[in-house]
C-alpha positions in Angstrom: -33.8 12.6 75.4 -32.8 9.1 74.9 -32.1 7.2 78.3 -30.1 4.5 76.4 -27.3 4.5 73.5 -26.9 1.7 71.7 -23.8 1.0 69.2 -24.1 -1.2 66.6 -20.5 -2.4 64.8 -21.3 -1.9 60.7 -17.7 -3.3 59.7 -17.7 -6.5 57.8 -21.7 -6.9 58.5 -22.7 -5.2 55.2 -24.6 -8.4 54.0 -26.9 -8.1 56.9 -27.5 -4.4 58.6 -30.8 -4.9 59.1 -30.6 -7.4 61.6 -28.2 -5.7 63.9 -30.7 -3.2 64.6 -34.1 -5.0 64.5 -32.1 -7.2 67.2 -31.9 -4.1 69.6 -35.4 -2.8 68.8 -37.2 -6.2 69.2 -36.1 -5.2 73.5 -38.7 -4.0 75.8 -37.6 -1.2 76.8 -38.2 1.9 73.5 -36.0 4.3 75.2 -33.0 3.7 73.7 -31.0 5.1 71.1 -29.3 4.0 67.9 -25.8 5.1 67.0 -24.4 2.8 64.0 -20.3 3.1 63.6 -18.3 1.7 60.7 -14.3 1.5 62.9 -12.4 1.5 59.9 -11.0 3.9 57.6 -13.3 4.5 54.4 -12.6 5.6 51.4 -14.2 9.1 50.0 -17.9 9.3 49.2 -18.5 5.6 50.6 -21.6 4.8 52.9 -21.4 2.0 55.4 -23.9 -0.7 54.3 -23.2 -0.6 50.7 -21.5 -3.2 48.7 -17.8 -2.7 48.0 -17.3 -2.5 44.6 -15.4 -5.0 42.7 -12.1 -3.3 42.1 -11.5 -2.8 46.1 -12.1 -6.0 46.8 -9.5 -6.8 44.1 -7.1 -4.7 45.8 -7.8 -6.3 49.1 -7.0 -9.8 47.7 -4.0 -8.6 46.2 -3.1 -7.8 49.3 -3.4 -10.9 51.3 -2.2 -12.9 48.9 1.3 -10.6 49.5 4.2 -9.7 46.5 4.7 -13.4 45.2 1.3 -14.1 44.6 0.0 -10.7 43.8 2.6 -10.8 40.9 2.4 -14.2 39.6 -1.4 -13.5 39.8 -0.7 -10.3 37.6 1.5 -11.8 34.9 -1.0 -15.1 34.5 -3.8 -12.1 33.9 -1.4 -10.0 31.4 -1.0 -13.3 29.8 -4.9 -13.8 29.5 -4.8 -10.1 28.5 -2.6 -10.4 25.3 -4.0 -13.9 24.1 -7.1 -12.8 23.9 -6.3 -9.6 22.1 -4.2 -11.3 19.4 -7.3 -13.7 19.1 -9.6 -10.2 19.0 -7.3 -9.3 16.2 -7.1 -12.4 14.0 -11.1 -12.7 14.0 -11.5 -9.2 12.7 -9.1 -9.6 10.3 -11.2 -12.2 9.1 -14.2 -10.8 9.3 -12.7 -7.6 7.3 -11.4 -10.1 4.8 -14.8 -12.1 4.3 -16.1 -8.4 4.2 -14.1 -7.3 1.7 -15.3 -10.5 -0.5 -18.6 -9.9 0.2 -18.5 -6.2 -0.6 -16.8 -6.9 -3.5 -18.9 -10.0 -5.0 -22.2 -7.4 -4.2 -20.4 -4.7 -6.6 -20.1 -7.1 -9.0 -23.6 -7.8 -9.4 -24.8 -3.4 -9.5 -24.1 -2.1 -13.2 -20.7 -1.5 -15.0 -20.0 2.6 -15.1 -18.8 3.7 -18.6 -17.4 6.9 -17.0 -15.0 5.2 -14.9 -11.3 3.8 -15.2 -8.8 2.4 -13.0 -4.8 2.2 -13.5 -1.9 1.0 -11.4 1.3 -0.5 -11.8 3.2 -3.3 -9.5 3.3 -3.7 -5.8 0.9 -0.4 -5.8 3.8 2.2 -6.9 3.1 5.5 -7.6 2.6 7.6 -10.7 4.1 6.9 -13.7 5.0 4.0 -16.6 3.1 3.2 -19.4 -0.5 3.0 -17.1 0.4 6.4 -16.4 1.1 7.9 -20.5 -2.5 6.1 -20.8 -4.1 8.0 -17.9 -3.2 11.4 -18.9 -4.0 10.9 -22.6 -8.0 9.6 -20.8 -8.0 12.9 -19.1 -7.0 15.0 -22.3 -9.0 12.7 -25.2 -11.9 11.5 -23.0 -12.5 13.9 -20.4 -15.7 12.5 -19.7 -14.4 9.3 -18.1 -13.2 10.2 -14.4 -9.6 7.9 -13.4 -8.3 6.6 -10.3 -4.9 5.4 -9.2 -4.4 2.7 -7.1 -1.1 3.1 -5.0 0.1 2.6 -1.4 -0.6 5.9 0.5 3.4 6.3 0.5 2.7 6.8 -3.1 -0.2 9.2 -3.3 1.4 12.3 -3.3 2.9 11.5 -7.1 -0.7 11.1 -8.6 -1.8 14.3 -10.7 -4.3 16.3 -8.8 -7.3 15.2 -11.2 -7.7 11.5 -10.4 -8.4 9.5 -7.8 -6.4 8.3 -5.4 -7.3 4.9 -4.2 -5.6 2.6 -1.7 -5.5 -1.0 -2.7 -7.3 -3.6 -0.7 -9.9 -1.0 0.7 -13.5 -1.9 0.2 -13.2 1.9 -2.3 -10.4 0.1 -4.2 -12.3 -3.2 -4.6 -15.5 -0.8 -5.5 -13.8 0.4 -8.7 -12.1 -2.8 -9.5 -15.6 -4.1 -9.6 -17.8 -1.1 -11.7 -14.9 0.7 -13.4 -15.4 -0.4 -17.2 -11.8 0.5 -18.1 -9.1 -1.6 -16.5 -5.3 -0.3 -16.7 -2.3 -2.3 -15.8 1.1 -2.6 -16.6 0.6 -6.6 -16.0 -2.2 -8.0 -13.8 -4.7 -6.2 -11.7 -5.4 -7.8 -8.1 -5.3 -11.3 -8.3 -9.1 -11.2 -7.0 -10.1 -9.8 -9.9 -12.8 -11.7 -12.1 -13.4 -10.0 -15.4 -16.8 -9.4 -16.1 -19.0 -8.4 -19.3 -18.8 -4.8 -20.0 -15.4 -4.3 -18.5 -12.1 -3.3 -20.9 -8.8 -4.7 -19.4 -5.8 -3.2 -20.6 -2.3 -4.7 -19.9 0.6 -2.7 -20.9 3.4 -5.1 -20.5 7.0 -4.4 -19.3 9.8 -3.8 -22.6 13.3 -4.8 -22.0 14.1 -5.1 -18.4 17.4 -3.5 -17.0 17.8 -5.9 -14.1 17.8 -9.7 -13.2 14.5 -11.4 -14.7 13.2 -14.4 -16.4 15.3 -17.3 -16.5 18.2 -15.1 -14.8 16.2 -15.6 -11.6 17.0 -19.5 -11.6 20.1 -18.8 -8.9 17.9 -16.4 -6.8 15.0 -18.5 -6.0 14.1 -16.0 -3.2 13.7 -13.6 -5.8 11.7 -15.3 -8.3 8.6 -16.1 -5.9 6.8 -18.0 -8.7 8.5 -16.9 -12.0 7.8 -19.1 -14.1 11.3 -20.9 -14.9 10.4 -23.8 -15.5 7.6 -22.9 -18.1 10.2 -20.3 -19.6 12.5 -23.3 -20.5 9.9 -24.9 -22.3 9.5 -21.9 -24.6 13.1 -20.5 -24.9 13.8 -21.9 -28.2 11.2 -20.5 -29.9 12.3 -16.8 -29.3 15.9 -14.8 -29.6 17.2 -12.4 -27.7 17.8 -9.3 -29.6 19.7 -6.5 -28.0 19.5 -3.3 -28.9 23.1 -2.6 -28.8 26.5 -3.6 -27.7 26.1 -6.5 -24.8 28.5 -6.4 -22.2 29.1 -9.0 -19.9 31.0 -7.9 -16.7 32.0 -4.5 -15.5 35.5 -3.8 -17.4 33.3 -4.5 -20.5 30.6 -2.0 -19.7 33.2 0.8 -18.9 34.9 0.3 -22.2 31.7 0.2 -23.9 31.1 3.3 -22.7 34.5 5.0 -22.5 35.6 4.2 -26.2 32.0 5.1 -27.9 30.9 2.4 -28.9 27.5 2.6 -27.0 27.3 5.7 -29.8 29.0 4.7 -32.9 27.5 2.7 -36.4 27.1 -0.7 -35.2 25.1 0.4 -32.1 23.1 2.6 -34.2 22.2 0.0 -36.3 21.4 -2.4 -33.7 19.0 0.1 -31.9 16.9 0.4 -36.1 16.5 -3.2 -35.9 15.7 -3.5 -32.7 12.8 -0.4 -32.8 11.6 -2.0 -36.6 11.0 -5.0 -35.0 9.6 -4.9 -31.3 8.9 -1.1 -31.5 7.0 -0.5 -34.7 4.2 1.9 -32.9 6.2 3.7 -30.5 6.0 7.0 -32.3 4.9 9.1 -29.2 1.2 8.4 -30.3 0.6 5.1 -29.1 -1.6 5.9 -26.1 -3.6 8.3 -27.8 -4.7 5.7 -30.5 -6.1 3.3 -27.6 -7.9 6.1 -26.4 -9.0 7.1 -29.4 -10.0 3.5 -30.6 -10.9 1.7 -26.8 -12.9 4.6 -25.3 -13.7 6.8 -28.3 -14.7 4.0 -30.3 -12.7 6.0 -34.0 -11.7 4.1 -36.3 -9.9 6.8 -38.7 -7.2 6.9 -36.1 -3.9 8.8 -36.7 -1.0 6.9 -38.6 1.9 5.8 -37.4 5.0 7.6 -37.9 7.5 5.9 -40.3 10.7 4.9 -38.8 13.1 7.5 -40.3 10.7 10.3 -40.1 10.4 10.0 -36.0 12.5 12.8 -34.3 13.5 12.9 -29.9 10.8 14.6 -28.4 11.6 18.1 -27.6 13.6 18.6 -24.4 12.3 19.1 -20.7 11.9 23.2 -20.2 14.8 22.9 -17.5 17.4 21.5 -20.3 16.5 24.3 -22.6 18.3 27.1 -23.8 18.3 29.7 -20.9 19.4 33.2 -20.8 23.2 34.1 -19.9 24.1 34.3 -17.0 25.5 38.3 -15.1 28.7 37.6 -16.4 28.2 36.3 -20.0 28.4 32.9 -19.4 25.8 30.3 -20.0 23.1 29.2 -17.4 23.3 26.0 -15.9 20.2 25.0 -17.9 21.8 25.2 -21.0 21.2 21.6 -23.0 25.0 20.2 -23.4 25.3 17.7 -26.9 26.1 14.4 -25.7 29.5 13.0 -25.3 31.2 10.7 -27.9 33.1 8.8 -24.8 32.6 8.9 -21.4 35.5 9.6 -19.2 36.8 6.7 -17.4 36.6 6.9 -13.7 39.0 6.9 -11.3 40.1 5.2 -8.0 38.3 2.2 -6.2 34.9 1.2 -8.1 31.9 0.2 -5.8 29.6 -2.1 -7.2 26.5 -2.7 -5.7 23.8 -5.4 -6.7 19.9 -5.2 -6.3 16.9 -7.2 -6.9 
């Protein structure tokens, strides 16, 4: 047994252990023994000798610097902290975007496919509008040819379960943009869009709009965002406006347009003839299946237009047809009603509301 105990302090010396004991072997006399002692409080699992790691000794800093500096010296880091995330952000943002070019420019140069077409209408609505009568007469005339719909994901849900549902400005969207050969929209595709040989773009445009447009937009500039005005002036005098009906021009004259029938009566009838001889001569219920049968199909022999006074309304929806009585004799609540020749006029207060 040991005649000698010697006890060498390991607090604070971790950069040189070694040394402590060489020191007390390096005596003369070997009987002696070693007992090494680390006097302060360690944490679980540590060994005396080893480095503290890095987040310790940031704790023990905090600490002697006390609450004012420890918290000034936290905010100037959560500072650091969101700075360099936004900047983390912007670059991949542009890296996604420069992607997104890239990916698409590559697409551009594989081969057209001549079994693919893509529709969509403004600001990536849903289902629906004239891109969407053209997308269900491609799925029953040219089966062949598979669609996609490009709408906000909001939107998705109204797209019929046989097409595609695309988002746009994903690199699946800019994909079909690039190699679908038919192109469907109710006025301009993406404005990144570069037509390319082999592609079909189709651009059904807008009819008579039932809110402010055009040169109505000159005392809303917020709303016009690029218009046109200006040019619109420059061609106004070589078109008319032709309404097809009655024109009202403030509220009272609406309600009594509607309240007397006129809306219904000869003049108005008249006015809608004209109006359908002259800016609706194909709009017999056939229209989209002629594009489809002469832009896809290639046919020539494609079915005639219906004359003016031989078109008829199209047949009512199933839940405004005739329906069974009802347990007491009376007539169902599906039962189609003939319009009315005048519209009540309403009564108390009138809200009007206004919308872009």
């Amino acid at each position: 047994m040991p005649r000698f105990s010697v006890i060498v302090p390991a607090y604070k010396v971790q950069a040189y252990p070694p040394a402590c004991p060489d020191s007390v072997l390096s005596r003369s006399c070997p009987d002696l023994d070693r007992v090494r002692v680390h006097h302060r409080q360690r944490r679980r699992g540590s060994v005396p000798g080893v480095p503290v790691p890095p987040g310790v000794r940031l704790r023990h800093a905090l600490l002697r610097l006390g609450p004012r500096r420890t918290w000034e010296a936290l905010r100037l880091a959560s500072a650091l902290l969101r700075r360099t995330r936004k900047r983390l952000a912007k670059a991949r943002g542009t890296v996604r975007t420069a992607a997104l070019r890239l990916h698409y420019a590559v697409q551009r140069r594989l081969p057209v496919r001549a079994d693919r077409a893509l529709f969509a209408t403004e600001g990536g609505r849903g289902y629906g509008g004239d891109p969407g009568t053209l997308e269900e007469a491609f799925r029953t005339l040219a089966p062949h040819v598979r669609t996609a719909w490009a709408a906000a994901p909001a939107h998705h849900h109204t797209v019929p379960p046989g097409t595609r549902r695309l988002t746009p400005g994903t690199a699946a969207y800019w994909t079909a943009l690039a190699r679908s050969r038919y192109l469907v929209h109710a006025s301009g595709l993406d404005a990144g869009l570069v037509e390319r040989r082999g592609q079909v773009v189709v651009r059904t445009q807008p009819g008579t709009p039932l809110r402010y447009a055009g040169l109505d937009l000159q005392e809303r500039p917020a709303a016009a965002r690029g218009a046109g005005a200006a040019r619109l002036l420059t061609t106004v005098d070589t078109a008319r406006a032709f309404a097809p009906g009655p024109v009202a021009y403030d509220e009272d004259e609406l309600i009594g347009l509607f309240t007397g029938g006129q809306w219904r009566g000869p003049r108005s009838t008249l006015l809608r003839a004209a109006f359908r001889e002259r800016f609706r001569p194909h709009d017999d219920g056939r229209a989209a299946e002629r594009v489809v049968r002469r832009v896809v199909l290639a046919e020539t022999d494609l079915p005639p237009v219906v004359p003016l006074d031989a078109r008829r309304p199209a047949p009512p929806s199933p839940a405004l047809s005739p329906g069974p009585a009802g347990a007491e004799g009376r007539p169902s609540p599906a039962v189609a009603r003939a319009p009315l020749a005048a519209v009540p006029r309403p009564t108390g207060p009138r809200t009007v509301t206004e919308s872009l």
